[in-house]
N, C-alpha and C positions, 0 to 999 in steps of 0.2 A: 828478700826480707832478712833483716839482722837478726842472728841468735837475740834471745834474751841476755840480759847483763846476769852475771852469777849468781847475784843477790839476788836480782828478784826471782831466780830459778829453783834458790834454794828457800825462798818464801812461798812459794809454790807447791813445792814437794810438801815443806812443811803442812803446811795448810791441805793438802791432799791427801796426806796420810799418818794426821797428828794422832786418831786412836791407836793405831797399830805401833808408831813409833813411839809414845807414850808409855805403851804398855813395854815395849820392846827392853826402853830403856832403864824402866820401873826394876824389869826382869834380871835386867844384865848389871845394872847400881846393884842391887840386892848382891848376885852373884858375883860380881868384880869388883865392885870398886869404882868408885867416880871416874867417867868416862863420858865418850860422846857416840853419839849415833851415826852410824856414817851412810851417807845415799849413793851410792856410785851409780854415776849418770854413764851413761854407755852413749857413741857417736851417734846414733841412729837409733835411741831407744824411743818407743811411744811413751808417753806420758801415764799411760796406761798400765804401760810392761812392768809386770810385776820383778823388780832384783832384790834378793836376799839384802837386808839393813846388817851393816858392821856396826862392830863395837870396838872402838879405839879409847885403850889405858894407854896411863902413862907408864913405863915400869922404868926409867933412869929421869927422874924429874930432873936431877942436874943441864942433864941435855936436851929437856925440854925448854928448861926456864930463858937460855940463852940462843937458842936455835929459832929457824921459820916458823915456830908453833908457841914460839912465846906467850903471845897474844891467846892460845887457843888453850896450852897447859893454865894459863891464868883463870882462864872461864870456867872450866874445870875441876879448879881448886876452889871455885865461890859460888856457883850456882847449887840452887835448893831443888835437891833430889826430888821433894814432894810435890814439889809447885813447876816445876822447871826442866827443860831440858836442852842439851846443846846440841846442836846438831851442825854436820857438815857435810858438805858436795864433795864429791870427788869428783874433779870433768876431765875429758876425753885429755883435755890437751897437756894433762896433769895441774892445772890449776886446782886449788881449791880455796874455799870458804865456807865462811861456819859463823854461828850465831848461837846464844842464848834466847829460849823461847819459852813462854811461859803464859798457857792457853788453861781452858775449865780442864783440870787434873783427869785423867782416864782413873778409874779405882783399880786397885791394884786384887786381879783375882785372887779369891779365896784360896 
């Protein structure tokens, strides 16, 4: 059986763990600064297995704007913190992908 394609892996994740990542990013935008969520997929992980979500800033936008994350520092710099969040895979084989997502808001704890 064929892995999944990236995208639908990291629509997956999304959709399997939007409160947590929601709140995650709710948390870390407050604290840092516009950023994105990162899921790092491990070779052999269950779907299940819990892995610590990153938070990836940009802190030299120069080299971001021209470099492999162009596309990803762009999302970054436009997506609505309150409605929205960006999220990315990181896979085994160091691929990654990532997306703007924007589901019913988690409230942001008191």
């Amino acid at each position: 059986m064929a892995p999944p394609d990236p995208g639908s892996l990291l629509n997956r994740l999304v959709e399997t763990h939007w409160p947590t990542a929601a709140r995650h990013a709710w948390r870390q935008y407050q604290q840092r600064g516009r950023g994105a969520i990162v899921f790092p997929v491990q070779p052999s992980a269950d779907t299940d297995e819990r892995t610590p979500l990153k938070y990836l800033t940009f802190t030299d936008a120069s080299d971001a704007q021209d470099g492999v994350f162009a596309k990803l520092h762009e999302l970054v710099c436009t997506y609505d913190p309150k409605t929205q969040v960006v999220a990315v895979a990181q896979l085994p084989d160091e691929r990654t992908v990532f997306d703007v997502y924007g589901q019913e808001p988690v409230p942001p704890e008191a």
